[in-house]
N, C-alpha and C positions, 0 to 999 in steps of 0.2 A: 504494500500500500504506500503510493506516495504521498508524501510529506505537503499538507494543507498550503503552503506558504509557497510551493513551487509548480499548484496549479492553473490553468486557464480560466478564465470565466467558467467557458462553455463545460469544462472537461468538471468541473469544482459542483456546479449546478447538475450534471447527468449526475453524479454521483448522490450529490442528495436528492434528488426525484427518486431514485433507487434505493438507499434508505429509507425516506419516507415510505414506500410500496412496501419494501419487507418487513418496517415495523407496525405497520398496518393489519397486516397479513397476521400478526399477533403469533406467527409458529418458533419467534426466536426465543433460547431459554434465558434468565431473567439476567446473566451476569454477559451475554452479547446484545440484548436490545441495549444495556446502560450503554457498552462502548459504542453501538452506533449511534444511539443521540447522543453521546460526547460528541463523536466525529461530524455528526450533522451537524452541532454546534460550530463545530468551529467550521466550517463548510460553508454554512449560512453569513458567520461572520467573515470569510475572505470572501460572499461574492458583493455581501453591503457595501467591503473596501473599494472591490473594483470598481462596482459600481460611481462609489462618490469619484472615487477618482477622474472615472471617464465622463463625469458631467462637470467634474472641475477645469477637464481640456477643451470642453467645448464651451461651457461661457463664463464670464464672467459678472459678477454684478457689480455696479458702479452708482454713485448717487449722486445725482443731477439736479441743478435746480428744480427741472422738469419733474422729480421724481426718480426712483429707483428704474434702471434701466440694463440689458445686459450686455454684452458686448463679445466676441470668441475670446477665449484664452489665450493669452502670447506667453504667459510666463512656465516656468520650470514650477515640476510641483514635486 
């Protein structure tokens, strides 16, 4: 199993859609359902990461006279 922190979006999320389905499924004994909802935990939390990250590359918020407004990302995050 690899290591939470060295996966993809996409590859981070099939894996927990597939946790969720087996822990559903209610057939795991009681001491590997705890390890996969640890592991969905933390699964869950690297794809919130990604997530903010890749809406922090596409925009920015800025505050205008006008009002709050947003603008693309130019900087390093």
């Amino acid at each position: 199993m690899k290591e939470v922190a060295t996966l993809s979006f996409e590859h981070a999320l099939s894996e927990l859609e597939s946790l969720v389905r087996k822990l559903e499924e209610g057939n795991m004994p009681l001491e590997d359902a705890v390890k996969a909802y640890e592991r969905g935990i933390a699964l869950k939390n690297h794809c919130d990461q990604k997530l903010k990250t890749a809406q922090l590359k596409i925009e920015e918020v800025m505050v205008t006279p006008e009002g709050p407004q947003t603008k693309p990302f130019e900087g390093d995050i």
